[in-house]
N, C-alpha and C positions, 0 to 999 in steps of 0.2 A: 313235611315229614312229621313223623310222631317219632315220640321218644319212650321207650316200654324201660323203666329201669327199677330196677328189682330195690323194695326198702330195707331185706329182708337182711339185718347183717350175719347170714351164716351161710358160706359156701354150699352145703348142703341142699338147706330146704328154699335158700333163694337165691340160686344162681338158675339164669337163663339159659344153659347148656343146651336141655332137651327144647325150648321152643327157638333155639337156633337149630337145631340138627330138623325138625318136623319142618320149620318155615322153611329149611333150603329143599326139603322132598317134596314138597308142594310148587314150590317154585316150576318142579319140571313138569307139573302137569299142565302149563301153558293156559291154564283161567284165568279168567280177567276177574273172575268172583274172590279172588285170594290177595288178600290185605299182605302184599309182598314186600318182604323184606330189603331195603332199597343197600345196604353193605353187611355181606356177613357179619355175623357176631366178633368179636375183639378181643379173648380173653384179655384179663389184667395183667400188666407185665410189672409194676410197682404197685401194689395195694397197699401201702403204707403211704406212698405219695398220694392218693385219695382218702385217705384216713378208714381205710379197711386194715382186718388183721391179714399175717402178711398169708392167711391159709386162703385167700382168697386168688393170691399167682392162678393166672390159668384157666381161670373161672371166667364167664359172663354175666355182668352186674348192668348192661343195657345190650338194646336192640334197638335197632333205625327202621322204622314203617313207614311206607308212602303213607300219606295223609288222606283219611276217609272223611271228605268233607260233609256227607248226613249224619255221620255219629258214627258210635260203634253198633256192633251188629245189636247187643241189648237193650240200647234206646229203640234205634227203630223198630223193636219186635215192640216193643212197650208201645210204642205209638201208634203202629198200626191195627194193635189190638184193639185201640180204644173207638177206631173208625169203623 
């Protein structure tokens, strides 16, 4: 599994909300092309007991991915470019 966890400490501009909501819509398209999300997202229910403020309640600060063991999709374009 991979761990996608946001460094971004502002509810706002880094919380993982929106690529929970896209990851679970892709889910139903039944590809095996889609880096699927292995447990929904988890908003935070104590952001102070992780050392966030506490605006962060409710919010998603990670996300669980099966593990893409050639890379992410960027490397392999970079690599394949070069063959």
């Amino acid at each position: 599994m991979a761990v996608k966890e946001s460094l971004i400490n502002d509810p706002v501009c880094g919380s993982l909300d929106d690529d929970d909501a896209i990851g679970q819509q892709l889910l139903t398209t039944g590809s095996v092309h889609i880096n699927h999300i292995i447990l929904p997202g988890v908003p935070i229910t104590d952001a102070v007991a992780e050392g966030l403020d506490d605006v962060w309640n409710g919010k998603m600060k990670r996300l669980i991915y099966e593990y893409c063991s050639l890379g992410d999709l960027n490397g392999l374009i970079t690599t394949f470019q070069r063959l």
